[in-house]
OpenMM code with the backbone's topology and positions (N, CA, C; nanometers):
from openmm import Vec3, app, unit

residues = "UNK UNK UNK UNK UNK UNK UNK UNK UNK UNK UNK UNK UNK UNK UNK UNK UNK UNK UNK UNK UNK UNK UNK UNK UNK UNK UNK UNK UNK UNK UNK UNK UNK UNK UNK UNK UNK UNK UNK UNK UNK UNK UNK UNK UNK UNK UNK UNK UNK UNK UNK UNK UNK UNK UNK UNK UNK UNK UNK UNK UNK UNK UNK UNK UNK UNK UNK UNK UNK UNK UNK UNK UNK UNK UNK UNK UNK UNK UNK UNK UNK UNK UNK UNK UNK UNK UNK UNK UNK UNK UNK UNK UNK UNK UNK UNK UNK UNK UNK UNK UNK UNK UNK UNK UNK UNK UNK UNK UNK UNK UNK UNK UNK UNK UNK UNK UNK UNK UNK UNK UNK UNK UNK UNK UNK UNK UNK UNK UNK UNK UNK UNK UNK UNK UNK UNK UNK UNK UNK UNK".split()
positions = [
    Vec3(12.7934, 10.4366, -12.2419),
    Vec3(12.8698, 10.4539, -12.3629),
    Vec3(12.9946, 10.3646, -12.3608),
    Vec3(13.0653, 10.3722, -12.2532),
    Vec3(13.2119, 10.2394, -12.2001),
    Vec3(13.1367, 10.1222, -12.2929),
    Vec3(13.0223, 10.1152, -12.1453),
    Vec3(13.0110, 9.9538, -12.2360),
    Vec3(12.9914, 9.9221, -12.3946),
    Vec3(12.8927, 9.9769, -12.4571),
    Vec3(12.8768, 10.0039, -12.5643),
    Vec3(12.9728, 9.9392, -12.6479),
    Vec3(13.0892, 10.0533, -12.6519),
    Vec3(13.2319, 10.0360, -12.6945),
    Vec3(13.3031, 9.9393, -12.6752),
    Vec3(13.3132, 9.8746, -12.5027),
    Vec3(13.3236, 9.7467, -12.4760),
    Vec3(13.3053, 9.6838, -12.5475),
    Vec3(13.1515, 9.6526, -12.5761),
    Vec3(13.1212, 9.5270, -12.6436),
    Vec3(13.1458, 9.5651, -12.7736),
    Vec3(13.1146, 9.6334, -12.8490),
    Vec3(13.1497, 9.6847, -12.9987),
    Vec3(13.3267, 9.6317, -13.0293),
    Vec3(13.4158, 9.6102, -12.9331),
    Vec3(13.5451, 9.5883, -12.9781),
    Vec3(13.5396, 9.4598, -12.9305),
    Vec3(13.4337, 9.4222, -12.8464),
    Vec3(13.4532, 9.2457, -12.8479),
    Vec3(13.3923, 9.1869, -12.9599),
    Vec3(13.2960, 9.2251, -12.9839),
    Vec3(13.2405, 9.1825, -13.1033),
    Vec3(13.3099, 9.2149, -13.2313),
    Vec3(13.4269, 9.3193, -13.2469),
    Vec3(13.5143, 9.2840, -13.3596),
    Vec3(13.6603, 9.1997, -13.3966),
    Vec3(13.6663, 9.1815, -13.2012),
    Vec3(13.7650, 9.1037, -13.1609),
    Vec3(13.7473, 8.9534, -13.2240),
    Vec3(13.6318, 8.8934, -13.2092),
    Vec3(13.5195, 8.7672, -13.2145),
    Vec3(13.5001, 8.7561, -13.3244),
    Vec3(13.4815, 8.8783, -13.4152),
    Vec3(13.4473, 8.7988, -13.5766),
    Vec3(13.6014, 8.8026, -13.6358),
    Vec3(13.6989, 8.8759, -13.6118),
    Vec3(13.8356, 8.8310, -13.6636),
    Vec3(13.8825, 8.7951, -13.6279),
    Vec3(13.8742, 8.6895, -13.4915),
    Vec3(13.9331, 8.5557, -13.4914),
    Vec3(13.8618, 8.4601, -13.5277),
    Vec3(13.7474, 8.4515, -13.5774),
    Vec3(13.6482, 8.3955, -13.6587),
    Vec3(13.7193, 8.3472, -13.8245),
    Vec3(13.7624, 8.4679, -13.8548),
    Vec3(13.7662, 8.4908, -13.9935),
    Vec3(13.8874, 8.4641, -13.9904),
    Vec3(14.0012, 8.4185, -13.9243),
    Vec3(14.1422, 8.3430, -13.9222),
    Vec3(14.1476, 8.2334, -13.9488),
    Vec3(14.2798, 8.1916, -14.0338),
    Vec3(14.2984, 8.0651, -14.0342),
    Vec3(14.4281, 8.0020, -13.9592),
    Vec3(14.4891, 8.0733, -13.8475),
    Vec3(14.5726, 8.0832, -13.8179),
    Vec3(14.5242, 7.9899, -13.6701),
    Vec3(14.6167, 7.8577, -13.6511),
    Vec3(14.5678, 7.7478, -13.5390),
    Vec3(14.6125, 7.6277, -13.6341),
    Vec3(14.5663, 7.5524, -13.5229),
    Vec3(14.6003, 7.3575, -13.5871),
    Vec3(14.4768, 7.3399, -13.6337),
    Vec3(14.5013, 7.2917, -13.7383),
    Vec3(14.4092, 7.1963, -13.8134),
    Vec3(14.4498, 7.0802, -13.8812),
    Vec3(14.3404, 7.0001, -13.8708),
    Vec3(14.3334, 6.8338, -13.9050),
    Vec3(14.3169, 6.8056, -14.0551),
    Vec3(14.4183, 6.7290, -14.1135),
    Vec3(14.4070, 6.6962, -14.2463),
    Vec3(14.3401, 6.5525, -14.2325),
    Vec3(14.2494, 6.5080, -14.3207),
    Vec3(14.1560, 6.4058, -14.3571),
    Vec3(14.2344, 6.3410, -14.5064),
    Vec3(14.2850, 6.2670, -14.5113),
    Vec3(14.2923, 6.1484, -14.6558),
    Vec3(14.1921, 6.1770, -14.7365),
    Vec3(14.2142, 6.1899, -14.7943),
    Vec3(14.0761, 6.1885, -14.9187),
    Vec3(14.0050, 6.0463, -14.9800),
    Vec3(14.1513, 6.0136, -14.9704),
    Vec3(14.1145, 5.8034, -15.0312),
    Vec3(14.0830, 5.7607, -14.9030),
    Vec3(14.1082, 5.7447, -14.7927),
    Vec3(14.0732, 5.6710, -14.6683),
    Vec3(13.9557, 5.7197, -14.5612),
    Vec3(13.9958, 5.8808, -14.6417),
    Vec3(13.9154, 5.9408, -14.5200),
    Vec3(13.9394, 5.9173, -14.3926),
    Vec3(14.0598, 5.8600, -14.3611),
    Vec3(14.1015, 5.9087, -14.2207),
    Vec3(14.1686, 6.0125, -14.1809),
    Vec3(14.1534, 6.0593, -14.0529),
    Vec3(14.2832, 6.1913, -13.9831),
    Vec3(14.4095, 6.1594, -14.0578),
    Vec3(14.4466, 6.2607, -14.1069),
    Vec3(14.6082, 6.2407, -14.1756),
    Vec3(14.6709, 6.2763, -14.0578),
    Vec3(14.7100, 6.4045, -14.0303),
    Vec3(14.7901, 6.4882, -13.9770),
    Vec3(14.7499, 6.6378, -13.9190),
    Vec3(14.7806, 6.6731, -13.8385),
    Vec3(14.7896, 6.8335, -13.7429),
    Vec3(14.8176, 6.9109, -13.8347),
    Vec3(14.8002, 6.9972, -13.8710),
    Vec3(14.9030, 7.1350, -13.9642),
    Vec3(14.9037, 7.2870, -13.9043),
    Vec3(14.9978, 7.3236, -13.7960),
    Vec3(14.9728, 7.4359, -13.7552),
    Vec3(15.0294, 7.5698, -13.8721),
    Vec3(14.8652, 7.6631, -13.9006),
    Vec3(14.9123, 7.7603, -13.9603),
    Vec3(14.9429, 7.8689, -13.8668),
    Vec3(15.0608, 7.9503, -13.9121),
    Vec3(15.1195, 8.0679, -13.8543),
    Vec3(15.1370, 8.1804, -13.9362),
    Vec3(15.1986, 8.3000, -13.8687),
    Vec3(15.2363, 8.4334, -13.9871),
    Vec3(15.3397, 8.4747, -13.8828),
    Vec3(15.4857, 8.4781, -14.0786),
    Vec3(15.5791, 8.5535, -13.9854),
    Vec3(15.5723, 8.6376, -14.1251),
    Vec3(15.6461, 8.7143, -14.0769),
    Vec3(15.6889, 8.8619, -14.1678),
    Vec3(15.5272, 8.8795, -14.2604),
    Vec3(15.4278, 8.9182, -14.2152),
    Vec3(15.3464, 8.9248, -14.2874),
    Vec3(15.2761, 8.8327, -14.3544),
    Vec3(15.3036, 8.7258, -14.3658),
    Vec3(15.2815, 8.6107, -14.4598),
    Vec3(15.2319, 8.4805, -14.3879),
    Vec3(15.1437, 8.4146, -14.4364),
    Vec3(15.0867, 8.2908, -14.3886),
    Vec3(15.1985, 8.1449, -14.4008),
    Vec3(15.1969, 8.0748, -14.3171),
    Vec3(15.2723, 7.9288, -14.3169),
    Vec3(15.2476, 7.8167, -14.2721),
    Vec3(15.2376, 7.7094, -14.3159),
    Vec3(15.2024, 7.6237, -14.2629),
    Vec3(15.2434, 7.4972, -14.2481),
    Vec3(15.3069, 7.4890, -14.1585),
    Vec3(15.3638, 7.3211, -14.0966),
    Vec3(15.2860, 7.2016, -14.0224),
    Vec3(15.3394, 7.0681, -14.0586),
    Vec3(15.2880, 7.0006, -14.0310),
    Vec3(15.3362, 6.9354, -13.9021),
    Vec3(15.2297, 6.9200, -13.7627),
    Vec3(15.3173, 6.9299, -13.6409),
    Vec3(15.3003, 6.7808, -13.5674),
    Vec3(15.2215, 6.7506, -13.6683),
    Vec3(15.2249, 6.5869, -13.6145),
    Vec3(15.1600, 6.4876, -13.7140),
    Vec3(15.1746, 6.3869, -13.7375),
    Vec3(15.1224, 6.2606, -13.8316),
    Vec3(15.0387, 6.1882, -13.7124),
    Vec3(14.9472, 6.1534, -13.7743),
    Vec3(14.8125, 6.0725, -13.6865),
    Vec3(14.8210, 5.9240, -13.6780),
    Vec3(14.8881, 5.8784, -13.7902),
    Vec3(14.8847, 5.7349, -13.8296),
    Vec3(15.0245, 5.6664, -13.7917),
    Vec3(15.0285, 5.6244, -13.6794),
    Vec3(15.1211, 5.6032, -13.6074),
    Vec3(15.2901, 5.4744, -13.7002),
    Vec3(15.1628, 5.4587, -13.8189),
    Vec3(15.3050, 5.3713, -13.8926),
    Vec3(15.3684, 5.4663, -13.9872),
    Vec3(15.3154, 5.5724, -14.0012),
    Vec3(15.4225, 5.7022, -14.0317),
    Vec3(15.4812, 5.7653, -13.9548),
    Vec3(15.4991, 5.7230, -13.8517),
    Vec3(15.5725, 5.8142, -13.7799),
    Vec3(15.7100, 5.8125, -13.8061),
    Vec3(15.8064, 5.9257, -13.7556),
    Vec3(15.9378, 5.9069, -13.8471),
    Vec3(15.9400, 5.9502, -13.9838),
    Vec3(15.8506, 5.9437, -14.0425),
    Vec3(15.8695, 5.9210, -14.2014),
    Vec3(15.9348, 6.0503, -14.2618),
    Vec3(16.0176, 6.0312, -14.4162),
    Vec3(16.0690, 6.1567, -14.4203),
    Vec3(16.0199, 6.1663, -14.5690),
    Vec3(16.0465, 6.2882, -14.6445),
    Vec3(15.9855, 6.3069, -14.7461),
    Vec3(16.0963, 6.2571, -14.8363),
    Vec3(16.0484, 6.1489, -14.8989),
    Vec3(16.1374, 6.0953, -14.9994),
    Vec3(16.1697, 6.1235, -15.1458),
    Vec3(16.0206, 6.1976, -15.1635),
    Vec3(16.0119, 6.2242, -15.3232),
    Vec3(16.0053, 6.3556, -15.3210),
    Vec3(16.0847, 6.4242, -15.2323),
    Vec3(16.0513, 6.5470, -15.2085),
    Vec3(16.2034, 6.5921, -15.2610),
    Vec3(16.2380, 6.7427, -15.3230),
    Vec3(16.3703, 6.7982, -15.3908),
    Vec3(16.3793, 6.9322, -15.3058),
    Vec3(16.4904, 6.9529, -15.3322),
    Vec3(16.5653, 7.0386, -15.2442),
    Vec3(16.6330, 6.9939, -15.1138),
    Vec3(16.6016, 7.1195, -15.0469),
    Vec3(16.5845, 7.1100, -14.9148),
    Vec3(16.5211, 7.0247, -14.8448),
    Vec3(16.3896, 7.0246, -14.8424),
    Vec3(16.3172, 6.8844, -14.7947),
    Vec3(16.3131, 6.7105, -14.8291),
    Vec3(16.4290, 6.7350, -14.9301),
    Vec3(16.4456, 6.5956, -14.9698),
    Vec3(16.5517, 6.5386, -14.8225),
    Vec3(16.4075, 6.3619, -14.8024),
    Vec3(16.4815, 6.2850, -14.7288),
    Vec3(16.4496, 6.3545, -14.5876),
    Vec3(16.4016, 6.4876, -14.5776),
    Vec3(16.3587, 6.5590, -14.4373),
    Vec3(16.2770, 6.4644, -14.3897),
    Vec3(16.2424, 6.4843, -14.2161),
    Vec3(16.1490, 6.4721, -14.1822),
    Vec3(15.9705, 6.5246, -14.1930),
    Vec3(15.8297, 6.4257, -14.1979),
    Vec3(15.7651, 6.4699, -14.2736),
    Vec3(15.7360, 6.5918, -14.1648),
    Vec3(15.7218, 6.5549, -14.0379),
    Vec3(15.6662, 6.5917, -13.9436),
    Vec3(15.7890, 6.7400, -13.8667),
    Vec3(15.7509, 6.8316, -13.8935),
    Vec3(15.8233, 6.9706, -13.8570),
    Vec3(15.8292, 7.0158, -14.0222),
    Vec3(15.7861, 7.0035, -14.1173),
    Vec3(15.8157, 7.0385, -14.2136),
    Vec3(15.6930, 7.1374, -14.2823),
    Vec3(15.7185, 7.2746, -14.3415),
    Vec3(15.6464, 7.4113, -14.3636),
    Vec3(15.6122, 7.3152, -14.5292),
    Vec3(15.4824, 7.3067, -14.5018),
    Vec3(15.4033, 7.2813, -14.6525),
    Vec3(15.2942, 7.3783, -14.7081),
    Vec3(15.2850, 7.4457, -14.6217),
    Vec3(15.2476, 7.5561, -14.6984),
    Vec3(15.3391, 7.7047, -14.6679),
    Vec3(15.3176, 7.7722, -14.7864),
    Vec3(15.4127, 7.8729, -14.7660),
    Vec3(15.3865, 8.0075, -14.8557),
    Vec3(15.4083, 8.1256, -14.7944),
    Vec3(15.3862, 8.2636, -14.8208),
    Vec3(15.2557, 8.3103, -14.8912),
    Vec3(15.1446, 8.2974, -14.7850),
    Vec3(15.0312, 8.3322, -14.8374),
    Vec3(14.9922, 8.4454, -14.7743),
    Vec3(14.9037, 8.5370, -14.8473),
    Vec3(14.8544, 8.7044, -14.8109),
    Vec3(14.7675, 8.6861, -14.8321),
    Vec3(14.6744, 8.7625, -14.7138),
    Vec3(14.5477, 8.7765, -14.7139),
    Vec3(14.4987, 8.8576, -14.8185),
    Vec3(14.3884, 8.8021, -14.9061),
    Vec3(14.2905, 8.9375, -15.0294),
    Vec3(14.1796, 8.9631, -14.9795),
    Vec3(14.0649, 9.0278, -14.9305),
    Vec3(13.9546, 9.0210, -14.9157),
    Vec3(13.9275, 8.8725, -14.7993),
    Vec3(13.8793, 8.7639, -14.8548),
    Vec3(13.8058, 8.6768, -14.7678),
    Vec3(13.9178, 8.5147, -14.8301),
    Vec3(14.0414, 8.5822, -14.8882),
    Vec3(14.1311, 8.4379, -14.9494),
    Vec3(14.2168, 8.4593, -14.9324),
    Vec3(14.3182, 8.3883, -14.8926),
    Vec3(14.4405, 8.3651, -14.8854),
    Vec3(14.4929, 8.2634, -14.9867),
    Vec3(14.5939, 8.3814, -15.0429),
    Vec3(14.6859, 8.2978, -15.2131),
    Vec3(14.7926, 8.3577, -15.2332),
    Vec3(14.8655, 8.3537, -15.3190),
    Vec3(14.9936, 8.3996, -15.3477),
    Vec3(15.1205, 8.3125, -15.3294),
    Vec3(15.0785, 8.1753, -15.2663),
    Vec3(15.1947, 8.1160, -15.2366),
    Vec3(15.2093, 7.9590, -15.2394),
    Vec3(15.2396, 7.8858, -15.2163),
    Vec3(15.2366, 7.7413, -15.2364),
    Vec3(15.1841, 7.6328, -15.1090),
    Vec3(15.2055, 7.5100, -15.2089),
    Vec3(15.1630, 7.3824, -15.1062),
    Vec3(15.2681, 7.2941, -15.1367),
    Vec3(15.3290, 7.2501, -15.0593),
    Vec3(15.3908, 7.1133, -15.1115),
    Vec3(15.3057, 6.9850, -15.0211),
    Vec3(15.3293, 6.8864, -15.1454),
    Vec3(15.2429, 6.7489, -15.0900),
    Vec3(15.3198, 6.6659, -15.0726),
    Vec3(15.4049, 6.5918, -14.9429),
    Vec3(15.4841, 6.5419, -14.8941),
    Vec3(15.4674, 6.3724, -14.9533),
    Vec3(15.3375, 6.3501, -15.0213),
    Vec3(15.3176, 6.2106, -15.0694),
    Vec3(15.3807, 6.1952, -15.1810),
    Vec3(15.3844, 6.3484, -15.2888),
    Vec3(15.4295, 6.3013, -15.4185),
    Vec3(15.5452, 6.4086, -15.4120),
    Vec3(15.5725, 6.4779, -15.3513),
    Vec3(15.7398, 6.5672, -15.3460),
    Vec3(15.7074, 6.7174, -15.3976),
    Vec3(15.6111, 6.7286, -15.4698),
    Vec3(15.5393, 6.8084, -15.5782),
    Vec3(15.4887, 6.9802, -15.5039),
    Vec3(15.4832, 7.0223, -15.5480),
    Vec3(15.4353, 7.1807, -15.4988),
    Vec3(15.3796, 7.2373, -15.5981),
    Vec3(15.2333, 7.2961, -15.5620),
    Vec3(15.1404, 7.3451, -15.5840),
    Vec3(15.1355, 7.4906, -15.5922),
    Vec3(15.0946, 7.5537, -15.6631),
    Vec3(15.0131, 7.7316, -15.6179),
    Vec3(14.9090, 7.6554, -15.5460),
    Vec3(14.8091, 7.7556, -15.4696),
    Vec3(14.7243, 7.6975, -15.4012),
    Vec3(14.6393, 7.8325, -15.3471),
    Vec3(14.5213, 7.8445, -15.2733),
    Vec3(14.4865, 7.9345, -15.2523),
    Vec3(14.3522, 7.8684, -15.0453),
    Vec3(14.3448, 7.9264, -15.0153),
    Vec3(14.2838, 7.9125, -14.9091),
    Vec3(14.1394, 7.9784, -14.8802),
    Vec3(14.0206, 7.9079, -14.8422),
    Vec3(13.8950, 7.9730, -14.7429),
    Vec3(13.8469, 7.9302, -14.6699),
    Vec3(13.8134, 8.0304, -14.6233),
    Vec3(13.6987, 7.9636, -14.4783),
    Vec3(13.5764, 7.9219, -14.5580),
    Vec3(13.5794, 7.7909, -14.4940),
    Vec3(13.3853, 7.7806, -14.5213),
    Vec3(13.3240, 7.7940, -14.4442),
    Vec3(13.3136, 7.8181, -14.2948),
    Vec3(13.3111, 7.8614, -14.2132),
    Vec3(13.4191, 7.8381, -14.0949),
    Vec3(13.3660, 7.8611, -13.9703),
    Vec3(13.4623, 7.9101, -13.8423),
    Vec3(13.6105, 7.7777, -13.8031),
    Vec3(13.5053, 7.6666, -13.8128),
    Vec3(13.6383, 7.5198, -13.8425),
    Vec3(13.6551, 7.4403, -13.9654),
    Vec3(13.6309, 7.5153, -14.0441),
    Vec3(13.6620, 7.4592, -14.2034),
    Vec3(13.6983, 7.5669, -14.3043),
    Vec3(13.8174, 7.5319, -14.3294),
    Vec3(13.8838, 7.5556, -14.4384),
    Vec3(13.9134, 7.4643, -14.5646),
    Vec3(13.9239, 7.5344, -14.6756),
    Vec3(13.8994, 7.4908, -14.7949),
    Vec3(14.0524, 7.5088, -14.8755),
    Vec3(14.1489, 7.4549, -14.8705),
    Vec3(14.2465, 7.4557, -14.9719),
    Vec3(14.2631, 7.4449, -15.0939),
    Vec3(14.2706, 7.5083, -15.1845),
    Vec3(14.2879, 7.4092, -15.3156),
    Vec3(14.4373, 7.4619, -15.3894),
    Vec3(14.4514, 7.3403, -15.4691),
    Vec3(14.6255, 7.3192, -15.4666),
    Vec3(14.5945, 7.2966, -15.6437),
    Vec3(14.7095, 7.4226, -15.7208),
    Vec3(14.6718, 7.3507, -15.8248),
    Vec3(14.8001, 7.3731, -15.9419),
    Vec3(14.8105, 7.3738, -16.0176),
    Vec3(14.9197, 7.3893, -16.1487),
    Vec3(14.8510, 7.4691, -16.2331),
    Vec3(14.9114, 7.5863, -16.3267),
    Vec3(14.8639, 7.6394, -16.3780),
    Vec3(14.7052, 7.7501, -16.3534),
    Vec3(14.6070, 7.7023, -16.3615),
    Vec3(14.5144, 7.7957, -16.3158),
    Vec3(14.4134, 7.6497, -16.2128),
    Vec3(14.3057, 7.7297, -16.1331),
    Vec3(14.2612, 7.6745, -16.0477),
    Vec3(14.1764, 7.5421, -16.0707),
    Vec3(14.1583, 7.5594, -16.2231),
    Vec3(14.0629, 7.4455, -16.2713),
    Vec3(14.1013, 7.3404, -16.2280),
    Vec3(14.2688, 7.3322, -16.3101),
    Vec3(14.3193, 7.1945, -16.3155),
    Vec3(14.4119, 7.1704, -16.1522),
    Vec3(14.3108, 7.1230, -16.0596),
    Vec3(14.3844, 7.1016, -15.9009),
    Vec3(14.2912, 7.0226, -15.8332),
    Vec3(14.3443, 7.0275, -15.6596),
    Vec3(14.2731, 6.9429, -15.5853),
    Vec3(14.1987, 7.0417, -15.4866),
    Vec3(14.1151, 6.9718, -15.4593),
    Vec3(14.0370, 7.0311, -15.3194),
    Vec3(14.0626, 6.9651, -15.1896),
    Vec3(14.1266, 7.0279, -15.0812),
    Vec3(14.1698, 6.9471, -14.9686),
    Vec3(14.0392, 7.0022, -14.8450),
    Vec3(13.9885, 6.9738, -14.8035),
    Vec3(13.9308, 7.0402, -14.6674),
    Vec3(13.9429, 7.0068, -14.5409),
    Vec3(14.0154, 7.1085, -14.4127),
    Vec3(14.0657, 7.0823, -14.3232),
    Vec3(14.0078, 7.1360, -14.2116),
    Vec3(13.9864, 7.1061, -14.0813),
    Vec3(13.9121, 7.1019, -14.0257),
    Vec3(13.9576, 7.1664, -13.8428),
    Vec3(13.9406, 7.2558, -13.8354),
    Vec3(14.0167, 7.3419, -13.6689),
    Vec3(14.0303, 7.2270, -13.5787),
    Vec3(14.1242, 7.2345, -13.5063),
    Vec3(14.1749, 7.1223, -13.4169),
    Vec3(14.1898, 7.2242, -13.2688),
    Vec3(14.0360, 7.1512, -13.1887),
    Vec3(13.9914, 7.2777, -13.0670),
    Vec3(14.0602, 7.2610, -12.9149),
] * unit.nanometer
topology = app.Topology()
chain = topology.addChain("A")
for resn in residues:
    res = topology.addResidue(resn, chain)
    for name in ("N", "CA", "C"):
        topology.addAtom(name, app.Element.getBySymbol(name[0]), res)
């Protein structure tokens, strides 16, 4: 019966870290299709976040967000939270934003797994139609 139970809590241990999106993952260019950048997601106070912890393309390095307002204007790109305050619903994570460090701009946005190392972002204005699809990829 131990074991049983044993395995019954490994096996629920295993599918919800399955079903996380919480780790580094690799952003892909969409126009180049090369590795962009690292983005480690985290959770503080309840809420999903996500920073970007390294640039891939070594002639960005340094680079700071130029077209970016506020706070992050002129920041560095690299340590900087681009995604921000997302709650888990069922099998999505939404409620909170994206900013895109290329055009300064911030998104609603919403998050899924497509499966175990792919996630599915999409970033959009107004309702989900009018947005982008980013897909990012677990970094093991």
């Amino acid at each position: 019966m131990k074991k049983v139970l044993l395995l019954l809590i490994l096996l629920i241990s295993i599918t919800a870290n399955a079903q996380s999106i919480l780790g580094k993952w690799k952003s892909i260019n969409e126009e180049t299709n090369k590795d962009e950048s690292i983005i480690e997601m985290y959770q503080k106070d309840g809420k999903i976040y996500g920073k970007i912890i390294q640039l891939l393309d070594p002639k960005k390095k340094g680079a700071n967000c130029l077209k970016c307002k506020g706070k992050n204007k002129n920041k560095p790109v690299e340590g900087m939270v681009i995604v921000n305050g997302l709650k888990k619903e069922r099998n999505e994570w939404s409620g909170g934003k994206v900013l895109d460090p290329k055009n300064g701009k911030e998104y609603k946005c919403y998050i899924t797994l497509q499966d175990q190392n792919t996630m599915k972002l999409r970033g959009y204005i107004g309702f989900s139609l009018f947005g982008r699809t980013a897909y990012w990829h677990r970094v093991k």
